[in-house]
C-alpha positions in Angstrom: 19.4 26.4 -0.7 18.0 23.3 -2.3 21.1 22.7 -4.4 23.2 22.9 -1.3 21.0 20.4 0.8 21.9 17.6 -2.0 25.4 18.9 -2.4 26.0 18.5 1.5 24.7 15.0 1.4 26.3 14.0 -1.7 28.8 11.5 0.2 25.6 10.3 1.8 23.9 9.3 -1.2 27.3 8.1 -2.7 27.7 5.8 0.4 23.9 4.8 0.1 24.2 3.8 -3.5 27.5 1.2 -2.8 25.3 -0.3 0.1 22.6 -0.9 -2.1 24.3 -2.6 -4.5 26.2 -4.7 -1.8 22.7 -5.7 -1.0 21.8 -6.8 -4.4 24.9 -9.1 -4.7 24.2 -10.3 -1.2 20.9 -11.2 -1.8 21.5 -13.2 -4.7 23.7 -15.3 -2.7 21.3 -15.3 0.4 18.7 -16.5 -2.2 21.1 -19.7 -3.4 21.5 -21.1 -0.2 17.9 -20.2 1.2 17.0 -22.4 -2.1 19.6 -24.8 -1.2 18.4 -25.5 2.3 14.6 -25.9 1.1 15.5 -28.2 -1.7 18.0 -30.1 1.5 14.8 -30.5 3.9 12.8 -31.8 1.2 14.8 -34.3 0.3 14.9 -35.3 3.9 12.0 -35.3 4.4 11.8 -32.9 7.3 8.9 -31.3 9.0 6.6 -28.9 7.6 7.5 -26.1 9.8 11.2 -26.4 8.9 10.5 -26.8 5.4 7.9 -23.7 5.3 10.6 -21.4 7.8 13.6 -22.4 4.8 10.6 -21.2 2.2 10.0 -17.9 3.9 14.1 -17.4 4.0 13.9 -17.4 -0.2 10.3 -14.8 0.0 12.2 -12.5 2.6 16.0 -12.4 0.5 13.4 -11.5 -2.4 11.4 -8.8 -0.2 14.9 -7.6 1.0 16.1 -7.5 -2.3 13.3 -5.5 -3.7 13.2 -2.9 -0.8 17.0 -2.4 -2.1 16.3 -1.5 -5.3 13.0 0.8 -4.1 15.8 3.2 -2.2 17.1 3.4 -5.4 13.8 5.3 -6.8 13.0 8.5 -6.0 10.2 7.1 -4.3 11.8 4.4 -2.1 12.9 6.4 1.2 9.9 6.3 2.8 9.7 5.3 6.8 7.8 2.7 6.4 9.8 1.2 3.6 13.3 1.6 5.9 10.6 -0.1 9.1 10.0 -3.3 6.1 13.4 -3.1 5.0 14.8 -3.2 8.7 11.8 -6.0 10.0 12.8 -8.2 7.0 16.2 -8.2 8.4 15.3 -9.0 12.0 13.0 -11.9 10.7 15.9 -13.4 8.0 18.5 -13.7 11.2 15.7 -15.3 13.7 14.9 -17.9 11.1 18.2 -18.9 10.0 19.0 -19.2 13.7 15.7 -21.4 14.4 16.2 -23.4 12.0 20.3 -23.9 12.8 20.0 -24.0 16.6 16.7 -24.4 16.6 13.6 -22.2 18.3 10.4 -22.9 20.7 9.2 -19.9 19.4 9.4 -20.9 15.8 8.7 -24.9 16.6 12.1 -25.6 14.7 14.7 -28.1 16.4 18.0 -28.1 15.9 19.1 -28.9 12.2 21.5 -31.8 12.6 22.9 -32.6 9.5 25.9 -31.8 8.2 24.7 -30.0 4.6 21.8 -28.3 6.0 24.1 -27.0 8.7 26.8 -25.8 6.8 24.4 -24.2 4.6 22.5 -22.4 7.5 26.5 -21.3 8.7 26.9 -20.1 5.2 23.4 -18.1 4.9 24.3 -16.7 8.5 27.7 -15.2 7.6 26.3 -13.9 4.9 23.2 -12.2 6.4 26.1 -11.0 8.7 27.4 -9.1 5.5 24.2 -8.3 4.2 23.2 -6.3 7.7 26.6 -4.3 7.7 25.6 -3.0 4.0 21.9 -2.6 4.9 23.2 -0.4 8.2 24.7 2.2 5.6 21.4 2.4 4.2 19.7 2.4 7.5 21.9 4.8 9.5 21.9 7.4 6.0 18.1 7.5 5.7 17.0 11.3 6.5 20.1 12.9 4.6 18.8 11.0 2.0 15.2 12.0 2.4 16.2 15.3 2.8 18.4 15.7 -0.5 15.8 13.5 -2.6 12.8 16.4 -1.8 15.8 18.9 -2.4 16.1 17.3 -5.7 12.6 16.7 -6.6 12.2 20.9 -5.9 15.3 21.9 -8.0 13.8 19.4 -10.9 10.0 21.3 -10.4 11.8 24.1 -10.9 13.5 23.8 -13.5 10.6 22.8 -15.3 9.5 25.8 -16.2 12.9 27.6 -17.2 13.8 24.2 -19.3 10.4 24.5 -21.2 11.1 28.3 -21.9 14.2 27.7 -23.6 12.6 24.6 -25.5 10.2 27.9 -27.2 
């Protein structure tokens, strides 16, 4: 039955819900030192593509974020919101290793000083942290999918029985 479809994945969705908000606090910190290392390269002056690669580390901890709290909403499980959710990952960790040990394929060299660096270290440990808590999510997503339809069916059904003892 419907019922026993969300029952049976209730340590799924349990497990889903503590990754997501292990995300959120991550990304808050992912956000400080993305800012950080953007206001860093400013002030030094450093080339555009650095300075616009540390920009789009602040727009994809924001997109990362976001795509948290959708998988929170009923309607958030969708494929092609875990395929963002898992892209925006994969870009976050080339950047922040372009712009630390640099990247042809990104035009970024090899940040040299000592703040940016430890910054970029920082930002990488904690995208490290970030990805464990967003493979939870990840590796959960069709018992979730599967107990959210169960649960939007029970609710549709109920509907009617709710609005018959309303009368």
């Amino acid at each position: 039955s419907k019922s026993d479809t969300v029952v049976k994945q209730k340590p799924s969705l349990v497990a889903m819900g503590q990754a997501l908000q292990a995300i959120h606090k991550n990304t808050q910190s992912l956000l400080e030192l993305s800012e950080a290392v953007v206001s860093l390269k400013l002030q030094q002056g450093a080339p555009t593509a650095e300075i616009a690669a540390a920009s789009q580390l602040t727009m994809l901890t924001q997109r990362i974020a976001k795509s948290a709290s959708d998988f929170q909403t009923g309607s958030g499980a969708s494929a092609e919101a875990v395929f963002l959710l898992g892209k925006d990952l994969n870009t976050f960790k080339e950047i922040v290793g372009g712009l630390l040990n640099g990247s042809n394929e990104l035009r970024l060299g090899a940040a040299r000083d000592t703040a940016v660096r430890e910054k970029l270290q920082a930002l990488s440990s904690q995208y490290d942290k970030t990805l464990k808590d967003g493979s939870a999510v990840l590796g959960n997503l069709k018992g979730i999918s599967e107990a959210r339809e169960a649960e939007v069916s029970i609710q549709a059904a109920s509907e009617p029985l709710r609005k018959g003892l309303e009368e």
